[in-house]
Z-matrix of the N, CA and C atoms (Angstrom, degrees):
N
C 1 1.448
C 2 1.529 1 112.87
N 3 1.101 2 117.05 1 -39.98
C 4 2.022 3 118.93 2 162.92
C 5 1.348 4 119.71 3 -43.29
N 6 1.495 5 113.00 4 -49.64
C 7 1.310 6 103.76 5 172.46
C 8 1.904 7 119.49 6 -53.19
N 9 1.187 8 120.93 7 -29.94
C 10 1.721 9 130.84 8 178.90
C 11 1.752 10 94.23 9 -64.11
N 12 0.907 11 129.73 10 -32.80
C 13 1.392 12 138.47 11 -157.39
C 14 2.102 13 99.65 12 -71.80
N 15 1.194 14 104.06 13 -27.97
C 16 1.634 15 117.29 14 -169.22
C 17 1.871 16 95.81 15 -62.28
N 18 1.370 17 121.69 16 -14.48
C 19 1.196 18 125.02 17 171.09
C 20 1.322 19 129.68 18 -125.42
N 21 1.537 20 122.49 19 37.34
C 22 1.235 21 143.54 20 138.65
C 23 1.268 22 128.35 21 -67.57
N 24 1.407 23 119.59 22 149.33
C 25 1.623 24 120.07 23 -164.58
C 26 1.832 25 81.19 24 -70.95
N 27 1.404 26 84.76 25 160.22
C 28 1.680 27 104.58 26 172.54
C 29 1.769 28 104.04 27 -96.55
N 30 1.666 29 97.43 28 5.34
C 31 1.559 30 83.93 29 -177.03
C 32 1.437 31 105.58 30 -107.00
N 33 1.588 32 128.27 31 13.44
C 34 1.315 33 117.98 32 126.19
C 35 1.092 34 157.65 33 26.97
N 36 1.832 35 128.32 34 58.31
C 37 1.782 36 88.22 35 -162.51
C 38 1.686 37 93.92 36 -121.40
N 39 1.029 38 126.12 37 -1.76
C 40 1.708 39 117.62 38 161.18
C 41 1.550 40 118.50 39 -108.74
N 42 1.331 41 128.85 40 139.82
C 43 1.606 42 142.10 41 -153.10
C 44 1.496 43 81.59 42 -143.97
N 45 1.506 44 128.78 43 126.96
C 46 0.859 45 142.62 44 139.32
C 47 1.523 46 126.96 45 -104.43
N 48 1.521 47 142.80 46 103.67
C 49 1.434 48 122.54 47 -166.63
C 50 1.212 49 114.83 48 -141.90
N 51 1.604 50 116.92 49 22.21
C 52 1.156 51 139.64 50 176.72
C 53 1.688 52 109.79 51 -46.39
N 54 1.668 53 98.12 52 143.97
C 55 1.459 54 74.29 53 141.03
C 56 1.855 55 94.29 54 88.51
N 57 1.116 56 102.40 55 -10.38
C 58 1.746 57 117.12 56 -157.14
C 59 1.720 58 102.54 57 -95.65
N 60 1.259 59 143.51 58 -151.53
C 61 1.530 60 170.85 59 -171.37
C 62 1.386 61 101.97 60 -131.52
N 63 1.247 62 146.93 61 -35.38
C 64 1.454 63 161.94 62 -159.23
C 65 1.859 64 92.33 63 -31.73
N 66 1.451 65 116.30 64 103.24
C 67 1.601 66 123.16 65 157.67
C 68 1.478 67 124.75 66 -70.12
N 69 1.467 68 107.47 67 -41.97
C 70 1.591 69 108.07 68 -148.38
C 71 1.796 70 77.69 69 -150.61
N 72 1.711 71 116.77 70 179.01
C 73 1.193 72 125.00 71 -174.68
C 74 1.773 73 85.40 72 -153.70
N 75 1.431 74 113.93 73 92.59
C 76 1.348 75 123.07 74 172.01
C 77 2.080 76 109.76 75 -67.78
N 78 1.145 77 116.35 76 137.72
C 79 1.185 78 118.86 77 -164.71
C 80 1.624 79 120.84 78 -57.51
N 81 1.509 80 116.44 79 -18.99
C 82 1.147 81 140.72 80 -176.21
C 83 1.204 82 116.94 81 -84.18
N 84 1.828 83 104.80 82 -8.08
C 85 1.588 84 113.03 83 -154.44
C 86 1.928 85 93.76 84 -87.19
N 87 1.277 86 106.16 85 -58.40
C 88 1.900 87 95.73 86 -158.93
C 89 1.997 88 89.96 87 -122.22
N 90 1.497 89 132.18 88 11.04
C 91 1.239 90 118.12 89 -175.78
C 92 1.353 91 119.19 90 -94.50
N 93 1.062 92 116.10 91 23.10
C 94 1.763 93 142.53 92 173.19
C 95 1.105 94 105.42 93 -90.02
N 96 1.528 95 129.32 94 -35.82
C 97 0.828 96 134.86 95 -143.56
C 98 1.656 97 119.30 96 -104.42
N 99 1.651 98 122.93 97 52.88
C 100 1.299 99 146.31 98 -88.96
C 101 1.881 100 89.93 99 -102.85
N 102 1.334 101 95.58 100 -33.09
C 103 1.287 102 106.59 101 -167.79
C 104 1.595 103 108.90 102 -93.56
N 105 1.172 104 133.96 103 0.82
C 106 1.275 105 129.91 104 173.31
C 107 1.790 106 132.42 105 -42.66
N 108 1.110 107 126.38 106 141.31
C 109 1.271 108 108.31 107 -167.09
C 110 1.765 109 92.56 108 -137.71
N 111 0.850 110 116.39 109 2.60
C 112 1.630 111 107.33 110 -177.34
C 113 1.986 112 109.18 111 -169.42
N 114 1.259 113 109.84 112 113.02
C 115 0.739 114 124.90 113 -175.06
C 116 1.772 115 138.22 114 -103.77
N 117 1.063 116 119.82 115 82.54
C 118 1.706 117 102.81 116 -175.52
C 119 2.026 118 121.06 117 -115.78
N 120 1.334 119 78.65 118 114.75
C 121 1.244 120 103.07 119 149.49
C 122 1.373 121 147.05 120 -71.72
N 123 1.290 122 122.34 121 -26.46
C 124 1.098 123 143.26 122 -133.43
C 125 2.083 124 91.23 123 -71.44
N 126 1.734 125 103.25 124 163.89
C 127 1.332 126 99.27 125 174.61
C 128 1.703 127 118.03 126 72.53
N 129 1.140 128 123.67 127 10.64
C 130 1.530 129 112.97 128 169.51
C 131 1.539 130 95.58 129 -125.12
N 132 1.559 131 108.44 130 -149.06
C 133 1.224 132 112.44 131 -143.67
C 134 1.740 133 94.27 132 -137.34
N 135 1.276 134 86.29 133 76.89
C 136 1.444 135 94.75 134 165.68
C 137 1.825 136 112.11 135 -121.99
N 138 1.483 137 111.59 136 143.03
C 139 1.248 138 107.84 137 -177.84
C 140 1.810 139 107.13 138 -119.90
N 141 1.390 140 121.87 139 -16.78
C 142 1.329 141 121.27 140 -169.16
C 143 1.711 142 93.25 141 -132.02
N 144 1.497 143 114.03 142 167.99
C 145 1.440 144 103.84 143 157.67
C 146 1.703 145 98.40 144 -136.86
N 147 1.606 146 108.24 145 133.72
C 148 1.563 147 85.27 146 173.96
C 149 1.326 148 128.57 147 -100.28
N 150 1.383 149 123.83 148 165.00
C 151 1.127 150 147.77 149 -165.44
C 152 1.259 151 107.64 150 5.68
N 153 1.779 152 103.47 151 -84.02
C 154 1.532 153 126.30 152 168.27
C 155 1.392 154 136.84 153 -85.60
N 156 1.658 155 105.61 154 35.33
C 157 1.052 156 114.16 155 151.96
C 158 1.685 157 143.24 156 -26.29
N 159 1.356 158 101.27 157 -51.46
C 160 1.794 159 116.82 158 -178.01
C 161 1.421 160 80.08 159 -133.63
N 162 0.869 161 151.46 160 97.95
C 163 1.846 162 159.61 161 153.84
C 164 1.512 163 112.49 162 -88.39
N 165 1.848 164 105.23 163 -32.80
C 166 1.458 165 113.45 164 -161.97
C 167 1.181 166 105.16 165 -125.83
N 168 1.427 167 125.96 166 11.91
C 169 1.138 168 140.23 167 172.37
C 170 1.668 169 136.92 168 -68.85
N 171 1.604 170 109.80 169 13.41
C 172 1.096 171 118.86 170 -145.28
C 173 1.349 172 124.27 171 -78.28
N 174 1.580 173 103.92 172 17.78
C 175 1.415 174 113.86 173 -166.45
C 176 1.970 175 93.44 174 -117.63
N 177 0.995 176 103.33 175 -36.81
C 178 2.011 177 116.09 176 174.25
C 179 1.415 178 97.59 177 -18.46
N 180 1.029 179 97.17 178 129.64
C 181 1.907 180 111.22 179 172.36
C 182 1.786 181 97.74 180 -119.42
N 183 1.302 182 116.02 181 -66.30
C 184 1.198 183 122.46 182 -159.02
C 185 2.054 184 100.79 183 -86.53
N 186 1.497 185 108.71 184 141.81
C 187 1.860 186 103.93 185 -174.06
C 188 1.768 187 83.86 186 -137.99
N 189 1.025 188 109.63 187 125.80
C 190 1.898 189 107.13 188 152.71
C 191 1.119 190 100.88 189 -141.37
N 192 1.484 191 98.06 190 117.64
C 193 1.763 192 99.94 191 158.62
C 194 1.235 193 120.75 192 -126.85
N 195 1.565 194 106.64 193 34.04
C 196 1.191 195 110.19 194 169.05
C 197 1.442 196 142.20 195 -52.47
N 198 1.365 197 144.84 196 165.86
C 199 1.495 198 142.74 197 165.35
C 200 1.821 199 87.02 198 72.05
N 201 1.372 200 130.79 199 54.36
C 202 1.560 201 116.49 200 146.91
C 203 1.251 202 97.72 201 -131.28
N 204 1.812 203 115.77 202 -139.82
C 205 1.519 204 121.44 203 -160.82
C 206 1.643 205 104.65 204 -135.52
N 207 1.174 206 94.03 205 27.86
C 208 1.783 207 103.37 206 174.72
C 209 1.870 208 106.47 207 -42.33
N 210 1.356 209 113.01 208 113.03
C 211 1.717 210 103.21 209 166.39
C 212 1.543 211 98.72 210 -115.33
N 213 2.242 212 103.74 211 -49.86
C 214 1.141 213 109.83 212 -144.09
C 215 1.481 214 88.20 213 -68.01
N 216 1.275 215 134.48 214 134.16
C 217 1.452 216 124.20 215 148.85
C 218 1.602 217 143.08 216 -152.24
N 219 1.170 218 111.49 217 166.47
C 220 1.512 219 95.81 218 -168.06
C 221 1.709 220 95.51 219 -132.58
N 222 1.200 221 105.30 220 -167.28
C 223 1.242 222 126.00 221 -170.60
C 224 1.851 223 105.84 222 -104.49
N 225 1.701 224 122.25 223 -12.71
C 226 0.880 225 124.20 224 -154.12
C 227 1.610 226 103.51 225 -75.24
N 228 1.118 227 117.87 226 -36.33
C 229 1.645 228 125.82 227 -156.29
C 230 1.353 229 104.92 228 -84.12
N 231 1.670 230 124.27 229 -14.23
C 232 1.144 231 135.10 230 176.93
C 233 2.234 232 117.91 231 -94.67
N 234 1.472 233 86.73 232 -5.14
C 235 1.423 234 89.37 233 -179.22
C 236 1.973 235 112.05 234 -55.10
N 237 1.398 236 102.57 235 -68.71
C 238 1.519 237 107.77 236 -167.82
C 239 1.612 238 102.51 237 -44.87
N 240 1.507 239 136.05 238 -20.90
C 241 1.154 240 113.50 239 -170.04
C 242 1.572 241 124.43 240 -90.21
N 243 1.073 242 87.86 241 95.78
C 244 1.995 243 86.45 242 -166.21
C 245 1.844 244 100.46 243 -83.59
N 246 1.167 245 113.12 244 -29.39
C 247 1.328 246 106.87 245 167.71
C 248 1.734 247 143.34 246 -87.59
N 249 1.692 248 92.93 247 -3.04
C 250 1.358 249 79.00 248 163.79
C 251 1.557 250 118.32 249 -84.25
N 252 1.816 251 97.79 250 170.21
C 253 0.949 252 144.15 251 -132.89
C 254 1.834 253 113.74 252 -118.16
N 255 1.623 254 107.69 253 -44.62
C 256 1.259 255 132.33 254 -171.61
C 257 1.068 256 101.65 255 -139.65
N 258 1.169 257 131.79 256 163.49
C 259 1.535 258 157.36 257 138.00
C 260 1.503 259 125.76 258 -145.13
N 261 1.300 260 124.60 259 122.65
C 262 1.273 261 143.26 260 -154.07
C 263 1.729 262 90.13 261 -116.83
N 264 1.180 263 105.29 262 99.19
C 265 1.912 264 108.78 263 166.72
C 266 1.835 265 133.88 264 -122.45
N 267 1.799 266 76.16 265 7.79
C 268 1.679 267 107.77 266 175.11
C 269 1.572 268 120.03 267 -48.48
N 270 1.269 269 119.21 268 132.26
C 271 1.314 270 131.28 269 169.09
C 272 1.933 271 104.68 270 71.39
N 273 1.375 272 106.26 271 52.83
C 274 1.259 273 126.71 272 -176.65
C 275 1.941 274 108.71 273 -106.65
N 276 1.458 275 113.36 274 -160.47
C 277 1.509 276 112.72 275 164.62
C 278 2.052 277 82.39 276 -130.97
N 279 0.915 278 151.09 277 90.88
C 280 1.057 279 151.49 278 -136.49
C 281 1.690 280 61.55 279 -137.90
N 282 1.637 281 112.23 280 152.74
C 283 1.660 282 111.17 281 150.59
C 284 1.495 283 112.14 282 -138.54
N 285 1.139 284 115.90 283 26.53
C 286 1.231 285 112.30 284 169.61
C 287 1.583 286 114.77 285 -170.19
N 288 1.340 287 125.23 286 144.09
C 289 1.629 288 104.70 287 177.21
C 290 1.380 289 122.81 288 -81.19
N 291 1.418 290 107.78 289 144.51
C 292 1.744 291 112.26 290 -163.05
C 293 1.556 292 106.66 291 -80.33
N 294 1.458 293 104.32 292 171.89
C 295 1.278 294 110.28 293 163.61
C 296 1.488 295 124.39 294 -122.65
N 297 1.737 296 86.38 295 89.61
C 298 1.820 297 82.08 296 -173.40
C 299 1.472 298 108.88 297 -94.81
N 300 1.211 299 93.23 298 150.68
C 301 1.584 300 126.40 299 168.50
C 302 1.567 301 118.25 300 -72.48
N 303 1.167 302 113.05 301 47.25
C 304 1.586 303 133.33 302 -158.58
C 305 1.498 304 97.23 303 -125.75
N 306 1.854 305 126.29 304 86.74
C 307 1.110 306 162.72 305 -173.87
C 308 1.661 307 96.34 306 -64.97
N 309 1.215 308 122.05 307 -51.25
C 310 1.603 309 116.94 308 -159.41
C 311 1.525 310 85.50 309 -99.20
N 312 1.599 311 147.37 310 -34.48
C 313 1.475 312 122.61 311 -141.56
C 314 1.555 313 106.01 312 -65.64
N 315 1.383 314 105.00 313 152.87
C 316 1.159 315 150.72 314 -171.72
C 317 1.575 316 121.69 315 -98.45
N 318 1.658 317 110.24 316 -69.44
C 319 1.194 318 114.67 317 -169.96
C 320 1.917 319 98.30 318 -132.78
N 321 1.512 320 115.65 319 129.85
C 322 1.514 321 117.80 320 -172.27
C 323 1.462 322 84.40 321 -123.23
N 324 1.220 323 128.01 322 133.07
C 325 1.471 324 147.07 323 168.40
C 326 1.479 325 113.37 324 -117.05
N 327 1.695 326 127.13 325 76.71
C 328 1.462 327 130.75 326 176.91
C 329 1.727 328 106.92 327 -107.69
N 330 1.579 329 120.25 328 35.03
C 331 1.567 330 144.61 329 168.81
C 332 1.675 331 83.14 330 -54.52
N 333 1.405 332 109.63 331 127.63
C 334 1.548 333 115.94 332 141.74
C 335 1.363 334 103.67 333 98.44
N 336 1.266 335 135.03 334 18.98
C 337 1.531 336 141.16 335 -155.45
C 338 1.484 337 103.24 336 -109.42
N 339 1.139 338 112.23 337 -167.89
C 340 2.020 339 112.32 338 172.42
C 341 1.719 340 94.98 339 -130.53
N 342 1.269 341 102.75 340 57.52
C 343 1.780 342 97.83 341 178.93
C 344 1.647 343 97.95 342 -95.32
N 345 1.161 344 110.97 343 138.49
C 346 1.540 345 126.77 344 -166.66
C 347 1.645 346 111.33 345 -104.10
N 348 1.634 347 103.80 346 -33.23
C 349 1.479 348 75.09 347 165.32
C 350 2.306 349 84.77 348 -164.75
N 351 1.238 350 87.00 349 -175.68
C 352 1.779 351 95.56 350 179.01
C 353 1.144 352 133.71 351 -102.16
């Protein structure tokens, strides 16, 4: 369903897609989408995110990607967002807490994860 997304206005600023089948987030899928400010994913079936996932995202305040199977992860896909605000990463396999480079966040939600220690 991301790939359909390559022909949405870029003037965009709420994405709701919860709730969805969503595996993977191909780079072409939502980074057009320049002006976005709130984003949910949450509830499908994602287990990795890559690199340049949100690259163009630099306006995103709001992130939930809660309720999928996030383990593999990095810090990379979270770089461009200097303005969010939130991130929702609850009820994940997360195993450790990250170190993002996330200047404005506010609120980090890693409730429900297999993180072993801090």
């Amino acid at each position: 369903p991301t790939e359909r997304l390559a022909h949405t206005r870029a003037t965009l600023r709420y994405l709701d897609l919860s709730g969805n089948r969503i595996s993977s987030i191909p780079p072409s899928g939502i980074n057009h989408l320049h002006n976005l400010l709130s984003l949910n994913l949450s509830g499908n079936h994602l287990s990795s995110l890559p690199e340049d996932a949100f690259s163009k995202l630099v306006y995103l305040l709001y992130l939930d990607l809660s309720h999928n199977s996030l383990w593999k992860f990095s810090d990379e896909p979270f770089k461009a967002l200097v303005s969010l605000q939130t991130l929702n990463l609850s009820e994940n396999n997360i195993p450790n807490v990250p170190n993002f480079p996330l200047p404005s966040l506010r609120v980090l939600d890693l409730s429900h994860n297999v993180i072993c220690n801090v």
